[in-house]
C-alpha positions, 0 to 999 in steps of 0.5 A, spaced: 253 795 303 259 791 302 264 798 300 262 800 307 267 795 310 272 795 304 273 802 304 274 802 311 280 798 312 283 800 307 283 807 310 286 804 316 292 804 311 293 811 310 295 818 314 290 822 318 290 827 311 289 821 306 284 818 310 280 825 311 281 827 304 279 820 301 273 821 306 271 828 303 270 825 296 267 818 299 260 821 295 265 820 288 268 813 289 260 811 291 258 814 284 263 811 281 262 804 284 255 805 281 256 807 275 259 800 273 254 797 274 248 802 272 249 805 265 246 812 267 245 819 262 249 825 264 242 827 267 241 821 271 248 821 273 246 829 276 241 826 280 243 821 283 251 825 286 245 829 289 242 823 292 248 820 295 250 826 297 242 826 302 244 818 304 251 819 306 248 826 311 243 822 313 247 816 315 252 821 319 247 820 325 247 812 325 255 813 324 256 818 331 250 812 335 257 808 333 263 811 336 261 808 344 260 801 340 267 801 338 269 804 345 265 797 348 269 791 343 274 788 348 277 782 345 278 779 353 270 779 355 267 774 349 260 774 353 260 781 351 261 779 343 254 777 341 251 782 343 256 788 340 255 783 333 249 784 333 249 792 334 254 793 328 251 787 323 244 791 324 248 797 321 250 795 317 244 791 314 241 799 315 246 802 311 246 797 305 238 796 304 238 804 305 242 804 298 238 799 295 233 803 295 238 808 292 239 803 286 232 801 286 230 808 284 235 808 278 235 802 275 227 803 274 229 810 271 232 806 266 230 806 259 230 798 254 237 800 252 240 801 258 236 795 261 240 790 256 247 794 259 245 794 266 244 786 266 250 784 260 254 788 267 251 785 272 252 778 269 259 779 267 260 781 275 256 775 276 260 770 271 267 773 273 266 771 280 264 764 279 270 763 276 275 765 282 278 759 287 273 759 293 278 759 298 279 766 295 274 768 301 279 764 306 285 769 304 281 775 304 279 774 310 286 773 312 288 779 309 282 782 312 284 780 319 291 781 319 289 789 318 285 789 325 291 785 328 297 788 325 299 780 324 296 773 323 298 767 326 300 761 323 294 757 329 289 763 327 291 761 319 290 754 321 282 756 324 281 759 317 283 753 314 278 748 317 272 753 314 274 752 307 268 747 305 264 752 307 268 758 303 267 754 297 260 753 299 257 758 301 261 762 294 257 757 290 250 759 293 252 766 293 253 766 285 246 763 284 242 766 289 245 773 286 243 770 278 236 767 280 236 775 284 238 779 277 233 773 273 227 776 277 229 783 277 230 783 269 222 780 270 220 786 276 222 791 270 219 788 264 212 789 268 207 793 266 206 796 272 207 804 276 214 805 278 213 805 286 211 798 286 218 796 281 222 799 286 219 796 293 218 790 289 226 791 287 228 792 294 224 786 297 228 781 292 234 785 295 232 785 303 231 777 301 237 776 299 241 779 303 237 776 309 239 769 306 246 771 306 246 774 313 243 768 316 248 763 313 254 767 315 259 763 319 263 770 322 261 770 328 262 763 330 269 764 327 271 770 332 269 766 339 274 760 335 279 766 334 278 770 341 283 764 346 288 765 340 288 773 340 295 775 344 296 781 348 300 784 341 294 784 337 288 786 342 293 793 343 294 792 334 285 792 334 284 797 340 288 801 335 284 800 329 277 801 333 281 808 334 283 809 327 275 807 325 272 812 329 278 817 327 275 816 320 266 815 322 269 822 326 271 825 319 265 823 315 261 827 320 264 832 320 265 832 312 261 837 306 256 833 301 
């Protein structure tokens, strides 16, 4: 779930009372985020703030399992990195293939009307982003960084910069693998067959898919080329962050859903 990350840094951004306020409420920005996509009635809507309720209680023992993880990262011992990669990219996985199974079991609730709304969003979504400058990504990503670090340096920039074939490469496939994606869920929900196995088909096709993405991913080949660039400043900047990180898994395990 690609929120996950995103609101975790811009939490990083704000006071201990704004970040445990925003953690309180994270059950209602989730439900706003789906209903972007999902054109739900006022009774799917009650239902599925229930379901998000249940997912992100059930994710709070999976967010304490993390807390040593983050205490372990230490940007001065490389040949631990892989290994501490794998443990945070296997959470991730599991937070957002969970959600998936979310989203599957609301989009084969939804009726022909809904279906036309649900693919017009998506396709939009899918459309606007194939417009955006790949490099985009790049800058993102340095964005991204310089909240970790507290600041990016030009010889770091220029490291991002050597990427950028594979930036532009990798937002071409990403836009028609999610088309190719959203042709074959419209084909799932056409089906004339019982609604268990349109959600495990639904969800397979996403498992897939976010696999693919996954496998292609170059962030790990870019942290060991950034580690011997990273000064004494910016590890005391991302010991730090990794603190305020735990300081908001910390909230989150403590919060009401």
């Amino acid at each position: 779930m690609k929120l996950t990350v995103i609101y975790l840094l811009a939490l990083l951004t704000y006071g201990c009372a704004a970040k445990k306020l925003a953690v309180d409420h994270a059950d209602t920005i989730i439900e706003l985020e789906v209903e972007k996509r999902l054109p739900l009635y006022s009774r799917q809507k009650e239902e599925l703030s229930r379901d998000i309720d249940i997912f992100l209680n059930n994710k709070k023992m999976a967010a304490k399992d993390m807390l040593p993880v983050l205490d372990s990262i230490k940007l001065d011992q490389p040949q631990k990195i892989d290994a501490q990669y794998a443990v945070l990219m296997k959470f991730f996985r599991k937070i957002s293939l969970d959600f998936s199974l979310v989203m599957a079991k609301y989009m084969t609730q939804l009726d022909k009307k809904q279906q036309v709304e649900l693919f017009e969003n998506l396709n939009k979504e899918n459309k606007l982003a194939s417009k955006k400058d790949p490099t985009e990504r790049r800058e993102a990503l340095e964005d991204k960084i310089e909240k970790i670090l507290r600041s990016i340096s030009k010889d770091q920039k220029k490291i991002l910069k050597t990427y950028d074939a594979y930036f532009i490469s990798q937002h071409k496939i990403k836009v028609e693998k999610r088309r190719e994606m959203y042709a074959q869920f419209k084909v799932i929900l056409a089906q004339n067959i019982p609604t268990a196995t349109k959600r495990d088909q639904l969800q397979s096709l996403y498992t897939a898919y976010y696999d693919d993405q996954t496998k292609s991913n170059k962030s790990l080949e870019i942290i060991h080329k950034f580690i011997p660039t990273i000064s004494r400043r910016q590890k005391e900047a991302f010991r730090t962050q990794t603190q305020e990180i735990k300081e908001i898994l910390n909230f989150f395990i403590q919060a009401k859903y």
